[in-house]
C-alpha positions as CSV (number, residue, x, y, z in Angstrom):
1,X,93.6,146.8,52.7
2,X,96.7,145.7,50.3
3,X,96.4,148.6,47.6
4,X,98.5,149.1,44.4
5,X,100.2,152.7,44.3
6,X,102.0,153.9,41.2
7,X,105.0,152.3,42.4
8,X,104.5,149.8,45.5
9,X,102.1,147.5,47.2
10,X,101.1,148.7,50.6
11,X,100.9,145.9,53.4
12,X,99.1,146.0,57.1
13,X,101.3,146.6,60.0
14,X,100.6,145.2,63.3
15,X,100.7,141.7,64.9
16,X,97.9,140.4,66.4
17,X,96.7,138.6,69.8
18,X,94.2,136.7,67.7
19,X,94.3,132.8,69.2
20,X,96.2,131.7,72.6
21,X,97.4,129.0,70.6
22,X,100.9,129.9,69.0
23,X,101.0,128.3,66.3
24,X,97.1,129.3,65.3
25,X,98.0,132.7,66.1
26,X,101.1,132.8,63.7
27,X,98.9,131.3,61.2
28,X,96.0,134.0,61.4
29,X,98.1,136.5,61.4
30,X,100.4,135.0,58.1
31,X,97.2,135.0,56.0
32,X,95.8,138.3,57.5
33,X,99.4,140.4,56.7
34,X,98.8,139.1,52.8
35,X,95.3,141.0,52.7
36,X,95.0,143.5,55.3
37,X,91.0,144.4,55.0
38,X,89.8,145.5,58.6
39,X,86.6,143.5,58.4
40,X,88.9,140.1,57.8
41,X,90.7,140.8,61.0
42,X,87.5,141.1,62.9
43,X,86.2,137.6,61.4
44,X,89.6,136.4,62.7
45,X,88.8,137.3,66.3
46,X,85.2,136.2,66.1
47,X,86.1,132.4,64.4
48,X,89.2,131.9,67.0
49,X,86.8,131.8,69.9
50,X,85.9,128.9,68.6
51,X,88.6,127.0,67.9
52,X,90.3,124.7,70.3
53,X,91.8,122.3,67.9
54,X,92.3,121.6,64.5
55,X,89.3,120.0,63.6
56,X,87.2,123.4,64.8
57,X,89.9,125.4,62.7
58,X,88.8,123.5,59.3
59,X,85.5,123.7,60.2
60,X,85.1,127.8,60.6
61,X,87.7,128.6,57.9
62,X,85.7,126.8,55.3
63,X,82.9,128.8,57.0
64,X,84.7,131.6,56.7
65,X,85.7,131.3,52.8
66,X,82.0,129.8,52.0
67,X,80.4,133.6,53.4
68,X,83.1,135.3,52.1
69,X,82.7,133.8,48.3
70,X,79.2,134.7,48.6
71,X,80.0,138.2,49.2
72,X,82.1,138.7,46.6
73,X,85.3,139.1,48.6
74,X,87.5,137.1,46.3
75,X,91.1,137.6,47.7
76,X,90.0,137.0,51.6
77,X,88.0,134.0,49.9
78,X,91.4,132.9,48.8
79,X,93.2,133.0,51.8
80,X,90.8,131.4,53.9
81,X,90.7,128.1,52.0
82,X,94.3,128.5,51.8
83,X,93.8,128.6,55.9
84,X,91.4,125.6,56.0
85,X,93.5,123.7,53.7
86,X,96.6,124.0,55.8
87,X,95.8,121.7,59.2
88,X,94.0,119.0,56.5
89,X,95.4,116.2,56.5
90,X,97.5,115.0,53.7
91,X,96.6,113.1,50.8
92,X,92.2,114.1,51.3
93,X,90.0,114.8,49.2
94,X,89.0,117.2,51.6
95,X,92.3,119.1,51.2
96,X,92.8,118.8,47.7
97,X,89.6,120.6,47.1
98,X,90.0,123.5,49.3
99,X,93.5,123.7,47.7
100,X,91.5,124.2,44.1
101,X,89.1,126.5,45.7
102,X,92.4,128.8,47.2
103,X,93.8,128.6,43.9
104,X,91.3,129.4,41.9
105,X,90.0,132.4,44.4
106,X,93.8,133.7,44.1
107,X,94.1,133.4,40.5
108,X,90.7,135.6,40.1
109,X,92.2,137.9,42.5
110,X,95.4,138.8,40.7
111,X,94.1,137.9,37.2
112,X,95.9,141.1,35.8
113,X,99.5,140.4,38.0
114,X,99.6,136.6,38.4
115,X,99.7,135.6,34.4
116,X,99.5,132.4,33.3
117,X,101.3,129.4,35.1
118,X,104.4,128.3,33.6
119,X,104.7,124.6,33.7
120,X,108.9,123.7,33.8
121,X,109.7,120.3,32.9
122,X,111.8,118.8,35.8
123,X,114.5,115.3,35.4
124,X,116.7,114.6,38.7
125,X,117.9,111.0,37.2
126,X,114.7,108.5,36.9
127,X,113.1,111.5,39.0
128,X,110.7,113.6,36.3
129,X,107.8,115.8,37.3
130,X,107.0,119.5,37.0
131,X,108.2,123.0,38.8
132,X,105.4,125.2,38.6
133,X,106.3,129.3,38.0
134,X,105.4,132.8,37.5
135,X,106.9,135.4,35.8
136,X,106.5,139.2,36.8
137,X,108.1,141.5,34.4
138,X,108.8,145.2,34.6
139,X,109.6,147.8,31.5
140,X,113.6,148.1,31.5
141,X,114.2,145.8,34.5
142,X,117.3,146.4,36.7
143,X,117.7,142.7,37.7
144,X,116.7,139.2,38.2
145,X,115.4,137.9,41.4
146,X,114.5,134.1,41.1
147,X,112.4,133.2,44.3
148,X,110.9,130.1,46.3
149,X,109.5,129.0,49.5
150,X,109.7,126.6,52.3
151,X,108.4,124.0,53.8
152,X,104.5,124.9,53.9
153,X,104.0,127.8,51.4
154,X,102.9,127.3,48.0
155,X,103.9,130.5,45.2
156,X,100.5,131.9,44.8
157,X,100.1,133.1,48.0
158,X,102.7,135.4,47.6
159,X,101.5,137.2,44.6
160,X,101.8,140.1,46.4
161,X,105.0,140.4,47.4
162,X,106.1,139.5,43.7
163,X,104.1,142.5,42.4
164,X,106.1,144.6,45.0
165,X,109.4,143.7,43.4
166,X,108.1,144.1,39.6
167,X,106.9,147.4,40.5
168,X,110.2,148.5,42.1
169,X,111.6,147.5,39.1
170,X,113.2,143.7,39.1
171,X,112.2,141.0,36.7
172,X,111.1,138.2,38.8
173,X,110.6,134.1,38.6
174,X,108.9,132.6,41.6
175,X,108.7,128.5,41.2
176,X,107.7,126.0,43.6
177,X,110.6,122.8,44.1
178,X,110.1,119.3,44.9
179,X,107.9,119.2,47.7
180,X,106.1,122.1,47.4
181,X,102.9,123.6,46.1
182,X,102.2,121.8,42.7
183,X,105.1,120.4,42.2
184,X,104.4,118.4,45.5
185,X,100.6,118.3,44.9
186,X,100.5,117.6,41.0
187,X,103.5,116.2,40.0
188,X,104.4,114.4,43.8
189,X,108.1,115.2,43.4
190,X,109.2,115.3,47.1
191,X,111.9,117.7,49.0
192,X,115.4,117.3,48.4
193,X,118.5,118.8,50.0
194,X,119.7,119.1,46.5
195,X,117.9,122.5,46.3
196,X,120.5,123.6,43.1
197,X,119.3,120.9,40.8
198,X,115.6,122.7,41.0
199,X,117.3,125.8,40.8
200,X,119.5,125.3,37.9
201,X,116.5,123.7,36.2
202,X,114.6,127.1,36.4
203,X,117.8,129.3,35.3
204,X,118.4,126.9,32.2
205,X,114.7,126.8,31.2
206,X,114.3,130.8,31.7
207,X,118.0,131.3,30.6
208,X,119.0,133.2,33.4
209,X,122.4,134.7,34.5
210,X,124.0,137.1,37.6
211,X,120.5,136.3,39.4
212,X,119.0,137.0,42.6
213,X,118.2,134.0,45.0
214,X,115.7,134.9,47.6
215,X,114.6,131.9,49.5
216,X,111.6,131.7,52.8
217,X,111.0,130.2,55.7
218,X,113.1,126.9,55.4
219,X,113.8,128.4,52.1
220,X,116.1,130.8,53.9
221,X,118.5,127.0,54.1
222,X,117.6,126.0,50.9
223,X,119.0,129.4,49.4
224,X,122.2,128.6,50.7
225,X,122.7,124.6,50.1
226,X,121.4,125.8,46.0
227,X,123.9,129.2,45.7
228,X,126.9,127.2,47.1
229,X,126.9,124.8,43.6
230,X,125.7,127.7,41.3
231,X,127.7,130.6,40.0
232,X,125.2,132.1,38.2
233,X,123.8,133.1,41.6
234,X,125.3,136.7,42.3
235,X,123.3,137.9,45.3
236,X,120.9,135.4,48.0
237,X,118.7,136.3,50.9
238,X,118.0,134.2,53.4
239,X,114.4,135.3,54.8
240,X,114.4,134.6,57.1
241,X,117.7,132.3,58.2
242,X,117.1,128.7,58.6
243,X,120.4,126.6,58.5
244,X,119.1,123.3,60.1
245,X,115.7,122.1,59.6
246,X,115.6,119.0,62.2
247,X,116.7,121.3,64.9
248,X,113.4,123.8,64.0
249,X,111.5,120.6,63.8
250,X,112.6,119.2,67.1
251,X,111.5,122.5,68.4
252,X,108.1,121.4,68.8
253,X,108.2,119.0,71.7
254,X,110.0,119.1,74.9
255,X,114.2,119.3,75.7
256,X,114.0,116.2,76.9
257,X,112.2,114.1,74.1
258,X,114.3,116.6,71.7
259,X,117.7,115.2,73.1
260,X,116.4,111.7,73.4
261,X,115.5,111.7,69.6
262,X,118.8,113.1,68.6
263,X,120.7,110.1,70.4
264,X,118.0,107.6,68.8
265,X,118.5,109.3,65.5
266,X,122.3,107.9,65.6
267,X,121.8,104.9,67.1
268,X,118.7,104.1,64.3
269,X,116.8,103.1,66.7
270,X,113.7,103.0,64.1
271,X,111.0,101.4,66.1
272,X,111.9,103.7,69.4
273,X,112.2,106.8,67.2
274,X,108.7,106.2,65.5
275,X,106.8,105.4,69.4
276,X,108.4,108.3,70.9
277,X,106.9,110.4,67.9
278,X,103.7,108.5,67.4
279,X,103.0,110.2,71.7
280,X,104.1,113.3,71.1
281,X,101.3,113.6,68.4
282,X,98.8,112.6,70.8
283,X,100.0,115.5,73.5
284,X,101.2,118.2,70.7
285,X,99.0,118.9,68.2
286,X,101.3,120.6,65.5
287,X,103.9,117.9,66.3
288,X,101.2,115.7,64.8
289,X,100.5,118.1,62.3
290,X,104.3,118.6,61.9
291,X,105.2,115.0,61.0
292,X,102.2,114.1,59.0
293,X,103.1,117.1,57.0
294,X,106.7,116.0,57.0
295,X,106.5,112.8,55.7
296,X,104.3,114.4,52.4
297,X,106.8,116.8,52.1
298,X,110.0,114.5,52.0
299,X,107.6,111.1,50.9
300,X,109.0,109.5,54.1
301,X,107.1,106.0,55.0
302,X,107.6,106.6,59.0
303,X,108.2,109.6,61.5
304,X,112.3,108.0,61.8
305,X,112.6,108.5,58.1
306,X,111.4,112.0,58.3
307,X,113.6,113.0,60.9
308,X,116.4,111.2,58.8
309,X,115.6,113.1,55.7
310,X,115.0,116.4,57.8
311,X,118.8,115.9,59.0
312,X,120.7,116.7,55.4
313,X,119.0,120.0,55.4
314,X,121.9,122.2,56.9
315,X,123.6,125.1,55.6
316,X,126.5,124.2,58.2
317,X,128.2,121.4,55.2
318,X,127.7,124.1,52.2
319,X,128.4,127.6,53.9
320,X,132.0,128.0,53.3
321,X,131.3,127.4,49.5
322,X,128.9,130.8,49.0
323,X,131.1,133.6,47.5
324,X,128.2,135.9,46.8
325,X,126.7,138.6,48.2
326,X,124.1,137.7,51.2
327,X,121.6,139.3,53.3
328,X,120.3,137.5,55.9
329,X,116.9,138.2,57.6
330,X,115.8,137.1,61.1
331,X,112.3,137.8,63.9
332,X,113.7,138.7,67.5
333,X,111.5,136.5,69.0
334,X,110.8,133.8,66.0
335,X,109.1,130.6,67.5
336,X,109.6,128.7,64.4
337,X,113.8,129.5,64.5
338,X,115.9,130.3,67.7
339,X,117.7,133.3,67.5
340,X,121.3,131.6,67.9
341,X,120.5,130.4,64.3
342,X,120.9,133.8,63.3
343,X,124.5,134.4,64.2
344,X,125.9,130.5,63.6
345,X,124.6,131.5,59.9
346,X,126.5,134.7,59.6
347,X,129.8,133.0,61.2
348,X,130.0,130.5,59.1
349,X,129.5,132.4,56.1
350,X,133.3,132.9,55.4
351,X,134.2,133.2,52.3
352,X,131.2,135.5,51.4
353,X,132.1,138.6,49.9
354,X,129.4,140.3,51.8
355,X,127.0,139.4,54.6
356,X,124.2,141.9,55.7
357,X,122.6,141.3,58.9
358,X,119.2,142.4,59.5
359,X,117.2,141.6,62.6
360,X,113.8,142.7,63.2
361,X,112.0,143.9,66.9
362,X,109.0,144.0,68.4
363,X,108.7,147.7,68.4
364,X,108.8,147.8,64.1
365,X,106.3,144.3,64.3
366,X,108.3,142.2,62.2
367,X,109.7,140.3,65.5
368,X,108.0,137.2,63.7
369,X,109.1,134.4,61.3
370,X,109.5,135.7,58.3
371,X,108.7,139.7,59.6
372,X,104.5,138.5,59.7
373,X,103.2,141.5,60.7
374,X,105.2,143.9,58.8
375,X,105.9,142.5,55.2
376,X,106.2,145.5,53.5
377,X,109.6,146.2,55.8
378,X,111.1,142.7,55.0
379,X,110.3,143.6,51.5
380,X,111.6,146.8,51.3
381,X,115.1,146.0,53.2
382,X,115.6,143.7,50.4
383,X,114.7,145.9,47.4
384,X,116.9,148.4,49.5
385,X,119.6,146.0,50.2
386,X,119.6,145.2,46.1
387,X,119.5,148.4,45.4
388,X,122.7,149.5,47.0
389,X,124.4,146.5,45.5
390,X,123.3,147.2,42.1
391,X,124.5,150.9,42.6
392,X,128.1,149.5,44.1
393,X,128.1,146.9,40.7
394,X,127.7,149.6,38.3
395,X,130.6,152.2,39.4
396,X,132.9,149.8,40.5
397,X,132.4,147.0,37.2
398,X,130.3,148.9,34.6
399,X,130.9,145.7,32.6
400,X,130.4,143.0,35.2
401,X,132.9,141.9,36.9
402,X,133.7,138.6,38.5
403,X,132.7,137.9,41.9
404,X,135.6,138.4,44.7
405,X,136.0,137.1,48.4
406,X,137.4,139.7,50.4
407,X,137.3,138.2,53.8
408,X,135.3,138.9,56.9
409,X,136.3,142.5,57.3
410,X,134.1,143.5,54.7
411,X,131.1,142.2,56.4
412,X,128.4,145.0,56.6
413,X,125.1,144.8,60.1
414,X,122.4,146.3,59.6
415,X,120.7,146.3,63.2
């Protein structure tokens, strides 16, 4: 169970065989690592032999959260709707309600932590909508850490995680950007590659300078493409590493109708493009579930306009231009994000005037996207990683110096 210590939140270890489905295993185990109750885990392996596809997966985790309402267990409540909401289909009823029901179960859950829900006025030209945020402040903080998520996540859900950085002593801002959470859902801005106009947004509102960007999941890219246009980013983490979003997207179906796409994708071949995807939904379900959600996300009209969209979100245009100090994060044996992603991130990161390399194993269960399965160590090999820096800032520019580029030989591994 996730318990509050005078200092730190405590988080489960372990990754579990829960579902012989990947994906549904990944997902079990993502909401499982936020709450960590032994009883939840053994729900987990009771409902997954009974769920072969995604229509059985809605059906027992709205089950799930229903019993576990009744029974007062709040947070697990939470997470379960947050489960059933997630293979819904876009745009229902059904999924807007079990979105309320997460939300409202979360917000009850961290009543005392969470706060009140800052609503940030948003304008990207005729664009004008709403970043939602929280704010987790600590007595005499050390720093700023300004955080988002990726493709999928939405900010409450990682309440947690943002009481774990308050309480080892950062000030912290997590908002959800076009295409996520309630900006997506209440204000239907969609994703953009322009991930430094959300994020300039949020430091002008909140007044922000010499920040922390921490980005997950595909926010791991989108921490890059926004710290490459804003100087008053001093520090980003990647976490985990994600510096091309159509190649992680193509991931889902086979080499060959991965290659084929690619070559339709240039010719704009429209019409081929959209068959192709329209039968590998019928053969893979999250490729169905993967476009669907897609074209929410990025308000594309057609699986070629997704994939189209999809293609501007690279780190390999904007990598030269960081200057910062980064830490990147990676899972050995991620199935979102192949492992050569890793190291073409940290090569192309040349003028950076630090790169820290961290890759997680099997044998410390972090081997996952986004270290499911061991979130306290992600969290603490950031808060460690800050640390150091903030240490290194202080005796070497008591006042704040300017940011320097040293070159590559100043790049630090931690393996």
């Amino acid at each position: 169970m996730i318990v509050a210590d005078t200092e730190r939140m405590t988080f489960p270890v372990g990754y579990h065989s829960l579902h012989l489905d990947v994906s549904m295993n990944f997902q079990m185990n993502r909401w499982y690592s936020w709450v960590g109750e032994p009883e939840m885990l053994e729900e987990l392996r009771d409902a997954a032999k009974r769920i072969a596809t995604y229509a059985d997966w809605t059906r027992e985790f709205v089950a799930l959260a229903q019993s576990a309402q009744l029974r007062g267990h709040t947070l697990r409540a939470g997470f379960y709707w947050r489960s059933a909401e997630f293979f819904m289909q876009p745009k229902t009823q059904e999924r807007r309600n079990a979105r309320d029901k997460f939300l409202e179960a979360i917000r009850s859950a961290y009543a005392t932590d969470l706060g009140a829900r800052i609503v940030v006025p948003y304008v990207d030209g005729i664009i004008q909508g709403i970043l939602p945020a929280y704010r987790f402040t600590p007595t005499d903080p050390k720093g700023t850490i300004v955080f988002f998520g990726g493709f999928d996540s939405s900010i409450e859900e990682l309440t947690s995680a943002f009481i774990y950085f308050r309480d080892a002593g950062y000030d912290i801002i997590a908002f959800e950007g076009p295409g996520q959470g309630g900006a997506l859902n209440d204000s239907d801005l969609h994703m953009t590659a322009d991930w430094h106009k959300p994020v300039r947004t949020i430091l002008d509102y909140f007044k922000l300078d010499r920040v922390t960007l921490i980005g997950l999941s595909m926010g791991g890219g989108l921490v890059i493409r926004a710290a490459a246009f804003e100087d008053r980013v001093e520090r980003l983490v990647a976490y985990d590493i994600y510096p091309d979003a159509l190649d992680v997207n193509l991931r889902q179906v086979n080499v060959l109708r991965r290659q084929l796409i690619r070559v339709l994708l240039k010719l704009r071949a429209a019409t081929v493009v959209n068959m192709i995807a329209k039968q590998a939904a019928k053969t893979v379900p999250v490729a169905e579930w993967g476009i669907a959600t897609g074209m929410h996300v990025s308000g594309a009209s057609s699986p070629y306009e997704f994939f189209q969209r999809t293609a501007r979100f690279v780190t390999a245009d904007v990598s030269a231009l960081i200057k910062q100090d980064v830490l990147l994060l990676a899972g050995s044996e991620d199935h979102l994000v192949p492992i050569n992603h890793f190291y073409d991130q940290a090569k192309s990161l040349s003028n950076a005037r630090s790169v820290t390399m961290r890759l997680f194993g099997r044998d410390e269960d972090a081997q996952n996207h986004c270290q499911v399965g061991n979130y306290g160590l992600a969290l603490r090999t950031i808060v460690t990683w800050l640390n150091a820096l903030l240490l290194e800032d202080t005796q070497r520019h008591p006042s704040a110096g300017t940011v320097s580029s040293p070159g590559r030989e100043q790049v630090r591994h931690w393996l």
